[in-house]
C-alpha angles and dihedrals in degrees: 000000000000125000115155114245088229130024084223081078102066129064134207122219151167093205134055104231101208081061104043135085085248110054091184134115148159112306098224080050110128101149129026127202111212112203110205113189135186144170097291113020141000132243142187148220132200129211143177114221141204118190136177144212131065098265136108080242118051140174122259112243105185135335129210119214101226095171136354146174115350096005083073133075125169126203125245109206111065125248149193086265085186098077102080104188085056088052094034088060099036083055097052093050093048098048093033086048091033111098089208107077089253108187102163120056111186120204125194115201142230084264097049097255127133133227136152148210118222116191093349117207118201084205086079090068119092120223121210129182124227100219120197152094140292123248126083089052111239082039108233102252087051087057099055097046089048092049099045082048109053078047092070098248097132101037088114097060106058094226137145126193129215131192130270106175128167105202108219088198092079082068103048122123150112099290100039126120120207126180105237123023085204073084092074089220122149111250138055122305132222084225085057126010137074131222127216108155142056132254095049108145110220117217114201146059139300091282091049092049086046086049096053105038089049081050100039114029117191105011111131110223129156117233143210119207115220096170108120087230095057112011120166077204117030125070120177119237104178136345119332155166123216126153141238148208097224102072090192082068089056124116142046112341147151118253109183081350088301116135118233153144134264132193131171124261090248096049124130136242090256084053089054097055095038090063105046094051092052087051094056093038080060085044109054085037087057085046096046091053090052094052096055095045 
């Protein structure tokens, strides 16, 4: 696959160069976009170009075609042609749905530059799992991704996220303990409500089962254990980011030998984002080391 990594790098022109009076062109210029047009419809070609001199204009030196005529389509809405794993995908469904052996997909974006996406591979996308509770619904950690990624912010790292809830609703009852009654759950709750009697099942992680067996001593209760770390229900699959209540246990860690990312239950959403691009930057440097080896 080639995308640029940044849409500086190609040029749009009318001319070859190679083929015109004036041989110049920019000097950040990689790839270059002919537009060919005619009396009834408009092509394109697509080159990769070397150039050479010191100037802000160069000659150009060769150019590779890289795609031409019928292999390329462009699209005609415009897009936030920074967010890579959006183009990336859109790519790979036009050329994978398209009968003409369409290789090249170019975008133009909300700003009127060009870019484009050649033999695009969806492989190239990184997944990553939000990973949290319901209620609230959204849950808390999903809003804030969604948010921060319908922002742009993560335009650069060609990720998309996916959903990894555990629904606290499946354990409500009568005799069910869970740890804050700002949750809305049916049941007791260890901010309100006393315990006087065995057989409660506690809902909740290792803070809340300190908490209730410093509040309540010698009372028998069976538990369930919702902390990421270690969840009775929840079993990472691929990277991930989750939250929890403990901020020393924050960062960058290793769950089933899975890397992913913790913040506390009070970050922000800069906290958020910090961490996820520093999760993918550990990623595609993992990626990157296998690779080689």
């Amino acid at each position: 696959m080639i995308f640029p990594e940044q849409y500086k790098t190609v040029g749009v022109s009318h001319f070859i160069p190679e083929e015109d009076a004036d041989k110049r062109i920019y000097f950040l210029t990689e790839y270059m976009i002919i537009e060919n047009n005619s009396e009834n419809d408009t092509s394109y070609s697509l080159y990769h170009v070397k150039h050479k001199g010191n100037e802000l204009l160069r000659d150009a030196e060769s150019l590779e075609l890289l795609s031409s005529g019928e292999e390329i389509v462009k699209y005609d809405k415009l897009l936030n042609i920074k967010d890579r794993a959006l183009l990336t995908e859109m790519a790979h469904d036009i050329c994978k749905n398209n009968d003409n052996n369409v290789n090249t997909v170019i975008f133009t974006g909300i700003d009127k530059h060009v870019t484009f996406v050649h033999q695009p591979d969806i492989s190239s996308i990184l997944e990553i799992e939000i990973v949290d509770v319901v209620p609230p619904e959204p849950s808390w950690l999903v809003s804030v991704v969604r948010r921060l990624e319908a922002s742009g912010i993560f335009g650069d790292l060609t990720v998309k996220f996916t959903e990894n809830l555990t629904d606290l609703k499946q354990f409500e009852g009568d005799n069910t303990i869970f740890p804050c009654s700002a949750s809305g759950l049916k049941g007791k709750c260890l901010d309100s409500d006393v315990i006087t009697e065995d057989g409660h099942h506690l809902v909740g992680c290792e803070i809340s089962k300190n908490l209730f067996e410093s509040r309540f001593p010698g009372i028998e209760y069976s538990f369930t254990n919702i902390c990421p770390f270690k969840s009775d229900v929840f079993k990472p699959s691929k990277a991930f980011i989750t939250r929890c209540c403990r901020s020393e246990k924050s960062g960058i860690v290793k769950i089933n030998d899975i890397k992913g990312a913790v913040v506390h239950w009070g970050a922000s959403e800069f906290d958020v984002a910090n961490a996820i691009w520093k999760l993918a930057g550990e990623l595609r440097e993992q990626e990157t080391t296998e690779d080689k080896s």
